[in-house]
Structure formats: C-alpha cells, structure tokens
C-alpha positions in Angstrom: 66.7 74.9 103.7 70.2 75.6 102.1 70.7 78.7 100.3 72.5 78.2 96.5 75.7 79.8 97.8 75.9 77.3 100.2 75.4 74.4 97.9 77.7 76.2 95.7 80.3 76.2 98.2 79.6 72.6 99.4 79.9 71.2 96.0 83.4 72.6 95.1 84.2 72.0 98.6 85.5 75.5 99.5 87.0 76.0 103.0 84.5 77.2 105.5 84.7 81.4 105.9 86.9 80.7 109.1 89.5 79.1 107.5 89.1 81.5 104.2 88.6 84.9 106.7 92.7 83.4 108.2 94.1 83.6 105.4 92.8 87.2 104.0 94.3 87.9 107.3 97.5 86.6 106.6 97.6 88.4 103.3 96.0 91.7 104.3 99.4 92.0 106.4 101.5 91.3 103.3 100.4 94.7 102.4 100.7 96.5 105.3 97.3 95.3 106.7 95.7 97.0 103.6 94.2 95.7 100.3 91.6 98.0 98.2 89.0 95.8 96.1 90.1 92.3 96.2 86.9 90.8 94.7 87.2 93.4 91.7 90.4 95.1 90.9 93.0 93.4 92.7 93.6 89.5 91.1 97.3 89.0 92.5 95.5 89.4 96.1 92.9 87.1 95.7 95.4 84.8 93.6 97.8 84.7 96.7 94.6 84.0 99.1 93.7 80.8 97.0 97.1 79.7 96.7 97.4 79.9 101.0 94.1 77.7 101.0 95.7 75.6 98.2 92.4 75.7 95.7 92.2 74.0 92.3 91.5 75.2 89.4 88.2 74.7 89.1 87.4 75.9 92.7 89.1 79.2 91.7 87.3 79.6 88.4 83.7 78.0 88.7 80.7 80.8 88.1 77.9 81.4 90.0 74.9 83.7 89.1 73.0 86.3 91.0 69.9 88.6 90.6 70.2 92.1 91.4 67.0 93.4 91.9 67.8 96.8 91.9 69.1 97.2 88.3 66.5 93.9 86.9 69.9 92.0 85.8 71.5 88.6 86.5 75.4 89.2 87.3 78.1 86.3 87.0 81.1 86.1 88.7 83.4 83.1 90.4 82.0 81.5 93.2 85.6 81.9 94.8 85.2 85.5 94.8 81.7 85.0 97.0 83.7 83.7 99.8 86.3 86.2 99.7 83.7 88.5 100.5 82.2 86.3 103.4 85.8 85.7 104.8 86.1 89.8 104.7 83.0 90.3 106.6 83.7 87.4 109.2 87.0 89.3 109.7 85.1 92.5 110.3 82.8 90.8 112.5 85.3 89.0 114.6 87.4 92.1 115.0 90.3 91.4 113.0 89.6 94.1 110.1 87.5 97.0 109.6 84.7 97.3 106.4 85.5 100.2 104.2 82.1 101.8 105.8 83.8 102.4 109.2 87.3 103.1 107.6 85.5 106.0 105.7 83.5 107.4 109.0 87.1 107.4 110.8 89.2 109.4 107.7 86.0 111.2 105.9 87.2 109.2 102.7 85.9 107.6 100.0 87.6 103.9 100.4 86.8 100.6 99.7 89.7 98.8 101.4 89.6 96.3 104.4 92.3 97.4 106.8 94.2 94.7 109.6 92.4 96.4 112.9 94.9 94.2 115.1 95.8 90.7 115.2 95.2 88.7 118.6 98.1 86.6 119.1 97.7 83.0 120.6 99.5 81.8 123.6 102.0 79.2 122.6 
C-alpha cells in the first residue's frame, strides 16, 4: 500500500530523496555547511534547493495536509517542503549531515540547524 506522501510525491513528480538529499548538500555548503530551519524560516534556502533540482511552479507550491494527533488539528503546508525534510534525514542517515538532536548533545544548545558532517569525495 502507498502512503499519501508518496502519491503526493509521484503525482508532481518530485525527485526521489537521493537526488533532493544532493542538493541540500550542495547548498548546506553554500553557507558554510550550516542552514537553521529551512522548512520554516529560511525561504531563500529552500528557494535555491528547488532551483538546483530545477522544480516548476506548481511542484514548489502544491499543499498537502496532515493530522497532528497531538494538538487534534489538520496542518497544511507545500508538499515540496515534505521532501526537504526527507532529503535532511537521508542526509543524516547516510552520514553527510547531523540532525539538530545530535548537534545539540555535542554543544548543549538549543539548535535546530542541519550541519555538513563531511563530504565523501568520489574518485574521478
């Protein structure tokens, strides 16, 4: 059974998390391997990220709804932003970045950034 996000996803045709996950990369190093909030705060980041995976218009701005138990309310935001979001966590799961959980156990902050961990270079 496929899950609405991945409908979602397959219907607007947005790259896979892979390619998406790349090019936060990419753009996390733009900024000194450091970006706080992209889903929330930061638009020019997540502007820049679309533009490197070359997304239309209506792949950038299409909404998508979610329930959130917890508070018994449905919350609307782009779709676009949803896969931000995956890419970060492939990126944290792969190695490339850290979550702002472990960035907070390592400096005892408060901080919701993704930070570049390190970047393994391909032979050429």
């Amino acid at each position: 059974m496929t899950s609405y996000e991945s409908k979602t996803f397959k219907e607007l045709r947005l790259p896979p998390r892979e390619k998406a996950s790349e090019s936060l990369i990419y753009t996390l190093l733009q900024y000194n391997g450091t970006v706080n909030e992209f889903g929330s705060g930061n638009q020019k980041i997540s502007d820049q990220i679309a533009d490197h995976l070359g997304l239309s218009e209506n792949q950038r701005t299409y909404r998508t709804q979610t329930f959130v138990k917890k508070e018994g309310r449905v919350k609307t935001f782009p779709a676009w932003n949803r896969l931000l979001f995956r890419a970060g966590d492939f990126a944290a799961k792969t190695g490339l970045a850290s979550r702002p959980t472990t960035t907070m156990k390592l400096t005892n902050k408060r901080d919701q950034s993704i930070h570049v961990k390190f970047i393994k270079l391909k032979e050429i």
